[in-house]
N, C-alpha and C positions, 0 to 999 in steps of 0.2 A: 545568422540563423534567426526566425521569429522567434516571436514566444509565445505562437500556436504550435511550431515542431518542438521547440524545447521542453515543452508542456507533453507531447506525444511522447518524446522522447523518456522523460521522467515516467511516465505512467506505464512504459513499455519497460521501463528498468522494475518499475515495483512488481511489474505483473513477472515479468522472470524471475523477482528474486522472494516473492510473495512468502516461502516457506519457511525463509530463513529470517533472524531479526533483524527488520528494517529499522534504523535513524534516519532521522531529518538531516543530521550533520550529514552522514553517510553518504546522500544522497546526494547534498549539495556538495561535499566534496569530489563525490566522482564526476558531477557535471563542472566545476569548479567555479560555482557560485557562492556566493555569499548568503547562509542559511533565510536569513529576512527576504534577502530578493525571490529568493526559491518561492519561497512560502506566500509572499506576495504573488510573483506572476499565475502560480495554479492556482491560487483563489480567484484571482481576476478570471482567469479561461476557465476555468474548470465547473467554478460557483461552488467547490466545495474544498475544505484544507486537505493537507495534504496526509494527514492522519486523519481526517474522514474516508479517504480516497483507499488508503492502506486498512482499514479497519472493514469497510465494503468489501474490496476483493478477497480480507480474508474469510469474511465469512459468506462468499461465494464461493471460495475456493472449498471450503469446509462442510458445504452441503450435502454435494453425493455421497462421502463417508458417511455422514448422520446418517444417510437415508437407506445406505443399502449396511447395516449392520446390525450388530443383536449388541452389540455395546450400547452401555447406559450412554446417554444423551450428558449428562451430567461429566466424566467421566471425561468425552469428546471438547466437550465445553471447555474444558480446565487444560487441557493442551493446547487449545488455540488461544485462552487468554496469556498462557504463558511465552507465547512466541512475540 
């Protein structure tokens, strides 16, 4: 396997599991990598870590709710920091 699909593959695992709380361990466990290697090859492909990468999608994932609701922003905010 590269480690441009492995990298796709990881990114395709955060983007399905985006909701719920994602680790690094987690992640290298389910690919059964060694956390450093993990984190090393998506820096190399990616240009960004791997909790930059999870941090981005959630707060992509987190925009149409902001945007189509009468809920405080604040409020919104404090549930996606806590995931």
């Amino acid at each position: 396997m590269s480690r441009e699909s492995i990298v796709l593959s990881i990114c395709n695992y955060i983007d399905g599991n985006i909701t719920k709380s994602i680790k690094i361990d987690d992640i290298a466990n389910h690919f059964h990598f060694d956390r450093y290697y993990l984190m090393k090859i998506f820096k190399k492909e990616m240009g960004i870590t791997i909790i930059e990468y999870i941090n981005s999608r959630r707060i992509q994932n987190s925009l149409p709710p902001l945007v189509n609701t009468d809920e405080k922003i604040s409020r919104n905010l404090r549930q996606l920091v806590r995931k």
